[in-house]
N, C-alpha and C positions, 0 to 999 in steps of 0.2 A: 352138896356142891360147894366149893371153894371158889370165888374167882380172884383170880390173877390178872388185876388190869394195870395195862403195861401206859403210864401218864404220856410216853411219846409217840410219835405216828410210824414209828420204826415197826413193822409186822414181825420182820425177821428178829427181832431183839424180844419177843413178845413170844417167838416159838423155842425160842430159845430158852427163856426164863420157865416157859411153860415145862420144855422138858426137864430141865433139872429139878421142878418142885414134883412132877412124878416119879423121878427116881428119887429121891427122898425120904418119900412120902408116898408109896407104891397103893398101899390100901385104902387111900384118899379119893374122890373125884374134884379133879382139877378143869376151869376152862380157862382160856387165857383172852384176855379180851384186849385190846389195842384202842387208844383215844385219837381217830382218824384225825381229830380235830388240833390237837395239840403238837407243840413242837415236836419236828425230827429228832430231835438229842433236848434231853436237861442240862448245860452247864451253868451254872449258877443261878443268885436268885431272881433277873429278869425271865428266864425260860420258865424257872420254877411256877411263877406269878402265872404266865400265860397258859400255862398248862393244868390251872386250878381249875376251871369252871367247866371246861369238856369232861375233864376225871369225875370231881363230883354228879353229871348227868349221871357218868356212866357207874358213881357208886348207888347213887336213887336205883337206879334200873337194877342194878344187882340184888338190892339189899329189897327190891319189890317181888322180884324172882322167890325169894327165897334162899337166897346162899347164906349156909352158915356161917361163913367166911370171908372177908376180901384180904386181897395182899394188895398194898399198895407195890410194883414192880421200878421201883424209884428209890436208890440209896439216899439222897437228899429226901426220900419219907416227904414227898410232893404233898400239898394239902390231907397232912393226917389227920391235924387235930380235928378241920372242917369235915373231915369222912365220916370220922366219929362222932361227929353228933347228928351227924343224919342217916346215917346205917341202923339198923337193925341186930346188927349180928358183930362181934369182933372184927373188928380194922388192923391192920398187921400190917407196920410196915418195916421192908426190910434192911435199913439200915438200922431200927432198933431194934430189930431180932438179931440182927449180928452182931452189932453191941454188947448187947445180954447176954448175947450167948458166949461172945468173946470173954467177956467180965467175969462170966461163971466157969470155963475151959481155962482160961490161962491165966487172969487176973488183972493185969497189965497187959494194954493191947495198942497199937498201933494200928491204921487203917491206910490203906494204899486206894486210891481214886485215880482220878484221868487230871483233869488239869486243875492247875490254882484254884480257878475261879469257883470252884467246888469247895476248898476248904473249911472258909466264914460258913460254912450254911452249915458244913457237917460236923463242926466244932462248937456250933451255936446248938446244934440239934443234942450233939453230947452232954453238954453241959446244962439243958433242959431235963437230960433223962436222968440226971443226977451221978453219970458216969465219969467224968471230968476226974476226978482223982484217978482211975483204972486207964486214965488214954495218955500211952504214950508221946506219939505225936500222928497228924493228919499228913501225911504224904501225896504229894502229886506226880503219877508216872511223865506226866505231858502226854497222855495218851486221847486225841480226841475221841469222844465216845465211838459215835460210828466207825472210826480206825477200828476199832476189836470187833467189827462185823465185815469193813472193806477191804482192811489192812491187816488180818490177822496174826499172820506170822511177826510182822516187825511190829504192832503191838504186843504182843504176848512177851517179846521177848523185852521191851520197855517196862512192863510192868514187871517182870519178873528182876528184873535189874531193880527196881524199889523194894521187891521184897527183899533181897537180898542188902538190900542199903535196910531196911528196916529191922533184919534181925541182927545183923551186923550192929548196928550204933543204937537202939532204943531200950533194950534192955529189960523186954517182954515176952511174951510167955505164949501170945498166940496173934496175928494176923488178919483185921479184916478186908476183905475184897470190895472194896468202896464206889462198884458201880454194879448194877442187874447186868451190863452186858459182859461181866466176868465171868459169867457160871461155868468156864469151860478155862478159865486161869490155872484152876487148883492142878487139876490131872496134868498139867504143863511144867508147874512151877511145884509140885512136891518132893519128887525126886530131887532138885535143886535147894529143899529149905529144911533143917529140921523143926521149925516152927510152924506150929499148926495153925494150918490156914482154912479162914471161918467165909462161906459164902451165904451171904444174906436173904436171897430167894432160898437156899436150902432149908437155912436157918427158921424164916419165917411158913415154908412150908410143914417142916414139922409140927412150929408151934401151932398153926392152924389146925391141922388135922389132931393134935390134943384138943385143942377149946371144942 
């Protein structure tokens, strides 16, 4: 069993996350778990903050269960480092699996997120994982998170307008999708980009179901 706990109280963004890491990752078992307790949306690092102590209950509880896995479902990689020292099992979180994966697929990557307030955390977080030479630059759609769940169509089409500002002027090699509530960006915005575009729940669900 892998779980997928999704750090905000967003359910729908937690079914969502869940579906794409099953198509991924079809011969895996995946559940998805939701932290009732935590913020509606992550934007930056006060949410992040608040949203640390519900997640870690709910990585105890998982890693008690027995999962071989957890995916943190949090591009800002919400309380990883804390997950992994009380987990049991591999902690995955999916802004550094799309990272990695970006680094290893295109070389040079740029990442598209929802707003500002996101960038310091996901450029502190690169630069932690030793990527910082491979990262173009951190882009923000202004997309606020829940928008790509309430507001679909006119978010999609805002982030899609960054990828294209990002292949356009950065001068990389592949694309990552800088929030869990993207998983549904790519099939929107591929036809429109010839820049391979990396989803981070996809990402970290493969590497899971490897470990």
């Amino acid at each position: 069993m892998i779980v997928l706990i999704n750090p905000n109280s967003t359910a729908a963004m937690t079914d969502a996350m869940l579906r794409a890491a099953r198509d991924a990752a079809p011969m895996a078992r995946f559940e998805g778990w939701t932290s009732h307790d935590g913020p509606a949306a992550i934007e930056g690092a006060a949410d992040g903050d608040a949203a640390i102590p519900p997640l870690l209950d709910l990585v105890r509880d998982a890693s008690d269960r027995g999962a071989r896995a957890i995916i943190i479902g949090c591009f800002d990689d919400t309380g990883l480092e804390q997950a992994r020292t009380i987990a049991a099992c591999p902690v995955i979180g999916i802004g550094q699996a799309g990272c990695c994966l970006a680094a290893l697929a295109g070389g040079r990557f740029s990442v598209v997120t929802t707003l500002a307030v996101s960038i310091p955390v996901i450029e502190d977080n690169i630069r932690r994982y030793g990527l910082d030479r491979h990262l173009g630059r951190v882009r923000a759609s202004d997309v606020p998170v829940l928008a790509l769940e309430g507001d679909a169509d006119s978010a999609t089409a805002k982030v899609v307008e960054a990828i294209r500002d990002a292949e356009r002027e950065d001068d990389i090699g592949a694309i990552v999708l800088g929030c869990g509530g993207m998983v549904d960006i790519a099939a929107c915005a591929g036809p429109q980009t010839k820049t391979r575009l990396i989803d981070g729940v996809r990402a970290a669900a493969l590497m899971a179901s490897a470990l």
